[in-house]
N, C-alpha and C positions, 0 to 999 in steps of 0.2 A: 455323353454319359452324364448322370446327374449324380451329384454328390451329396449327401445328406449326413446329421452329426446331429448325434444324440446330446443335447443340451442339458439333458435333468438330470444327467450320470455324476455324481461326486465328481468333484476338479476337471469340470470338462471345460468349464468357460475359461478357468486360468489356463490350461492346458493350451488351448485354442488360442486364446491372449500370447501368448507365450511365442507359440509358431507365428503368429500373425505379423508381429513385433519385435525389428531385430533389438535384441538385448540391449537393454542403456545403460552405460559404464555410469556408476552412484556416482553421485557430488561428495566431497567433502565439505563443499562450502553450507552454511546451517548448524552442523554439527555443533554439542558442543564440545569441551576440551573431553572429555570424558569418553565422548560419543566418538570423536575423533580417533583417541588412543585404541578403544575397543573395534575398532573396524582398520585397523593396522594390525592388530594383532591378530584379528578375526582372518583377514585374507591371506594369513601365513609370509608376511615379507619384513615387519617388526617383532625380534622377539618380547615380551612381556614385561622384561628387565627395561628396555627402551622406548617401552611406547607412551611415556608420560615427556618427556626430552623430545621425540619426534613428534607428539602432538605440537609443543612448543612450537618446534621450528616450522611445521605448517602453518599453525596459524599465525607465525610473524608475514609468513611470504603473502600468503590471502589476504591478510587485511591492514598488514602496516605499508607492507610492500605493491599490496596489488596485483600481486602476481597469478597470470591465467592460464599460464602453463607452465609444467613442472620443471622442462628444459631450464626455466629462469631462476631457479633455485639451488646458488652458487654454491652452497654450503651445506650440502646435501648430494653422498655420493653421484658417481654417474649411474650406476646398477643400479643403487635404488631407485633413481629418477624415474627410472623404465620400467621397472617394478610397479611404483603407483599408476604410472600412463598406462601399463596394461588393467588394471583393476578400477582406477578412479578417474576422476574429471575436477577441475577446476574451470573449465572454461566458460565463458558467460554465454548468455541467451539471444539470440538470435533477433539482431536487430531489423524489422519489416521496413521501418520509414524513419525518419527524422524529418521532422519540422521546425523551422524557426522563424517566430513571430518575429515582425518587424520591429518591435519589443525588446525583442533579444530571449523572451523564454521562449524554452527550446522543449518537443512532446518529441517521445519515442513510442512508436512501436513495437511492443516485443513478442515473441514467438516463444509460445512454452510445449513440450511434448502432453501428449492427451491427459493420459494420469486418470483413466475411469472417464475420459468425456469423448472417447469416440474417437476423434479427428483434433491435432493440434489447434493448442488455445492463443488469444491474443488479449494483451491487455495495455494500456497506456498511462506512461510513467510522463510529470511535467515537472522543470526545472526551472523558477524563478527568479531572475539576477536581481539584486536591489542592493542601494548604495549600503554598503559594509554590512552584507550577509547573500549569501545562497540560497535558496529554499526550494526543496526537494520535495514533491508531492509525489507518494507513493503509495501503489495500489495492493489490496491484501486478497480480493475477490476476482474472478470472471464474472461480470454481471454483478447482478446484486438481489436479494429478496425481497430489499425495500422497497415499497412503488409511491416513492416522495413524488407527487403530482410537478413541482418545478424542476424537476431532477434529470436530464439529457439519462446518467449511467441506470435511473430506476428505470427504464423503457426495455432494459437489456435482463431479460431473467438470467437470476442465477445457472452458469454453467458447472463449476465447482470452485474450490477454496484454491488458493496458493499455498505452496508449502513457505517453509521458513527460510530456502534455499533459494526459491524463487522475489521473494519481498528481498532478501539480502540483494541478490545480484543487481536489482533494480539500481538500488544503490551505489553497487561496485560500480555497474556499466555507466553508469551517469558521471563518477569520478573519472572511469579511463577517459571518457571521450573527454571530457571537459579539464584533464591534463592536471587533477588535484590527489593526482598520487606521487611520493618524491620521485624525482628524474621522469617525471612528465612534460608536454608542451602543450599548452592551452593555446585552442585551435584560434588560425589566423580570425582578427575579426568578430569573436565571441566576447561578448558583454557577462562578463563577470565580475565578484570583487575586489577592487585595485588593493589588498590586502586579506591575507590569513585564507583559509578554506573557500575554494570554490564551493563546495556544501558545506556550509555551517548548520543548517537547520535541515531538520527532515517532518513533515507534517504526515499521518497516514490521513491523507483527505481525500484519494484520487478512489478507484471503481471500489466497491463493497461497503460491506458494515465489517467495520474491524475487530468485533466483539462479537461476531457471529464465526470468528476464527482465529479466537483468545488462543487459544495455546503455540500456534505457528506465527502472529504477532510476536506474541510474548516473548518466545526464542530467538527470533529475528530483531529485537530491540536491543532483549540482555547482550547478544554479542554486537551488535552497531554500537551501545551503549560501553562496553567492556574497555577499560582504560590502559591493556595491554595491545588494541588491537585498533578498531577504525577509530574510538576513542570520542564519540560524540556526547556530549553532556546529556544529561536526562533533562536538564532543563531548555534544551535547544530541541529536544524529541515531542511534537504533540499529536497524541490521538485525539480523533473526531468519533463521535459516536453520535448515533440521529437519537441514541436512546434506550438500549438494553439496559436495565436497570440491576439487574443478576449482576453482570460484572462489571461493574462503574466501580466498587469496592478495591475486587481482584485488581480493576487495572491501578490503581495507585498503592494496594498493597504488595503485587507481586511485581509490576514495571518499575513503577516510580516516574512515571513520565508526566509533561503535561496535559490536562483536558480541558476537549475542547468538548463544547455539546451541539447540535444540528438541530437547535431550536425556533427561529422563524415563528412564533408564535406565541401569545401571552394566556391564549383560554383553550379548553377541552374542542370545544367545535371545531374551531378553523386548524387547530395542529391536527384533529381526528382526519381533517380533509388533504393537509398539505403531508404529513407526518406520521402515515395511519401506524405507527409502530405505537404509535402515543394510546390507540386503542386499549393495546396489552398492556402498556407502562403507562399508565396518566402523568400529568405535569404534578401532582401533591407527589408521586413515589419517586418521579425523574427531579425534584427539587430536592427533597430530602437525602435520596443517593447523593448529591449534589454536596449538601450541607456536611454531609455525614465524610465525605473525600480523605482518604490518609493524607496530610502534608498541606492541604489548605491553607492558605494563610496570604496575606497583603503580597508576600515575595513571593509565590506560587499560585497563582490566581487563576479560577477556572476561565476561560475563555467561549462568551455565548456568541453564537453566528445566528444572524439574521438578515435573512434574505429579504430584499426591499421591492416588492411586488405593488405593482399601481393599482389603488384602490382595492386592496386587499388587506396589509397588514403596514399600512404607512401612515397611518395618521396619531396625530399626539393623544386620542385614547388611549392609541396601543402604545405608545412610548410609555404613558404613564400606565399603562399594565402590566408593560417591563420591570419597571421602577420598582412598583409594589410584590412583582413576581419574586424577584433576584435579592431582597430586601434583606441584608446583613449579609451577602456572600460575597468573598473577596473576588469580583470579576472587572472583567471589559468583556466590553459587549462589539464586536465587527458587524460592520455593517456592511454588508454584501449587495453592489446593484446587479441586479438582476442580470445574470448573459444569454440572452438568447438562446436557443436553438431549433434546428427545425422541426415543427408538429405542432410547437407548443405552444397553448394559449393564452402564458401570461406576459407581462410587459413589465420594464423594469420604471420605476417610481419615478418622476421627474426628480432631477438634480436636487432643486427650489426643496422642492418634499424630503429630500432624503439628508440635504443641510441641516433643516427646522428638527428633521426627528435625533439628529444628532447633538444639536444647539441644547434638545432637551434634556436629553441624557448626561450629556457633562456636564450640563449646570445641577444637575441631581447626584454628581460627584462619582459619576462612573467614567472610563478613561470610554471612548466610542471613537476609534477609527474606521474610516470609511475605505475600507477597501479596493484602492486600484485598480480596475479590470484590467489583465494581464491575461495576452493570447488569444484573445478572442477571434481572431484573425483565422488563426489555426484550430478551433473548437478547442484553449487549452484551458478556458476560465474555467471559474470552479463550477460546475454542474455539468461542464459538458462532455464530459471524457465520457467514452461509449468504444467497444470492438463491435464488429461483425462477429464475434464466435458465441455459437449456438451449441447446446449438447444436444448429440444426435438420440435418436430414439431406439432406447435399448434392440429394439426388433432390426435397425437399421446400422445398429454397432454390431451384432452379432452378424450380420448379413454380410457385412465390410469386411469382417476377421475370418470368415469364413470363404470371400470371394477373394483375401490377400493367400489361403494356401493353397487354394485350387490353382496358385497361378495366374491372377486373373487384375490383380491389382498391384498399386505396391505401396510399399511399407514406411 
């Protein structure tokens, strides 16, 4: 018997969606206090009068305490406990792999449910040990739109955005494992810092363009950042951006965080080829948003990445085009050697070359650290984080949701 569904009937594809996919109990985690209160009230289990006090106490257990299940939340009837388990979720996301470089940074795995992309998404979160700090590279995209030519995660089209539930958890799950929640235990034999937070810093450097999903960043910073709750300085917080010039403003008026820019290039040509976002924004609008930064100054200083490509963008020209480019901005400029990966055809700058262009920069009174490669081992450097998850082709999502009621698949 063949089974056929009228698709252009009003609410037929959510309808469809609906049957296809057993029901996913919401997160709380994301929310904010507000958004919190209103969805306790909203499920009928906080009255009205209580639900600014029971926001409270949620969000101490989520983010001071860490807590992923409700059962752990001592101070907070046993009824209602069971109350939110039936309606809600704190639980984190579905760890695929861990890896750990002989380094000691460690790359996860994670598994997200579809959300509009067909078939469950993956994305890869990387955690950096270095002496007296943590640094947490966290992803805000599946894939990405930008097709940076040195870029491992630009080969990967964009699948869809992460919510602001999803960038948090990255975070949480990198804390449980790594034992930086109180009454944790930091796993035998992990390389972390022999004082204060196993995450002290959080970078958005890992899959996407972070300004291409400003407003689910932006929520997921203000509560990482929120001094009631995980409590991370704004100044240990740095967004990378390869370059959206629209919100370079928003993000240091509405975040407050540090910026970093995805520059690798001193003139229009070669960033047009490495950077092609640089098309739409040129380097005179991406300088000026620059200059123009809420909170700029000597002690907040933008941060330029330059990627040290052989015989491309490494020679004391380009240093001194640097110089001239960046010329009155309060920066440091990182110097990135190049990491590999497979397909691609650039090479990273001899050593020799990439001393000289630094030697230049500091004598020209810019701070220019040469950036470590960390995880390479593991594909964990910076460029090379990449999933397998593809968005399926609408004709091929409704096929799936339609082959999961017949029976015929599962969910």
């Amino acid at each position: 018997m063949t089974l056929s569904f009228d698709l252009t009937a009003e609410g037929a594809r959510d309808a469809l969606r609906a049957r296809a996919t057993p029901a996913e109990k919401p997160s709380l985690i994301g929310l904010t206090r507000a958004e919190l209160g209103a969805a306790l009230v909203a499920s009928g289990i906080v009255p009205e009068r209580q639900a600014k006090m029971r926001a409270q106490q949620l969000w101490h257990w989520m983010y001071v305490r860490g807590v992923s299940d409700f059962a752990g939340m001592f101070n907070i009837s046993k009824d209602l406990r069971a109350e939110l388990d039936k309606h809600f979720t704190v639980a984190r996301p579905e760890i695929v792999e861990e890896q750990i470089s002989s380094d000691g940074t460690r790359k996860w795995l994670f598994r997200f449910p579809p959300r509009g992309a067909g078939r469950p998404v993956e994305i890869e979160t990387v955690y950096i040990p270095e002496e007296g700090r943590g640094t947490l590279c966290i992803s805000s995209q599946v894939g990405c739109t930008l097709t940076c030519s040195f870029c491992h995660t630009g080969t990967q089209k964009l699948v869809r955005n992460l919510t602001a539930e999803e960038i948090l958890a990255q975070l949480l799950t990198a804390r449980d494992r790594l034992g930086d929640f109180p009454d944790r235990d930091t796993p035998d034999g992990a390389i972390v810092p022999a004082e204060g937070r196993k995450v002290s810093n959080v970078v958005m450097m890992g899959m996407g363009e972070p300004l291409y999903n400003f407003e689910a960043v932006k929520k997921a910073l203000l509560i990482a950042s929120d001094g009631d709750g995980l409590s991370l300085s704004k100044r240990r917080i740095t967004l990378s951006t390869s370059g959206v010039v629209p919100e370079i403003f928003r993000t240091g008026e509405e975040i407050g965080v540090m910026l970093a820019i995805s520059l690798h290039a001193t003139n229009d040509d070669l960033r047009d080829l490495l950077v092609p976002i640089n098309k739409k924004y040129p380097l005179k609008e991406l300088i000026a948003a620059c200059r123009a930064y809420p909170g700029l100054s000597n002690a907040r200083r933008i941060t330029f990445e330059y990627v040290m490509l052989k015989d491309v963008n490494d020679s004391i020209e380009d240093a001194k085009g640097l110089i001239k480019l960046l010329k009155g901005i309060p920066a440091k400029i990182n110097l990135i050697p190049f990491n590999p990966w497979p397909g691609t055809n650039y090479q990273c700058s001899d050593w020799e070359t990439i001393e000289k262009f630094a030697d230049y920069i500091n004598n020209a009174g810019y701070a220019s650290p040469i950036r470590t490669p960390r995880g390479r081992d593991i594909l964990a450097a910076c460029g090379q984080l990449k999933s397998d998850s593809e968005r399926m082709r609408k004709v091929d999502r409704l096929a799936l949701e339609a082959m999961m009621i017949a029976g015929h698949g599962e969910a």
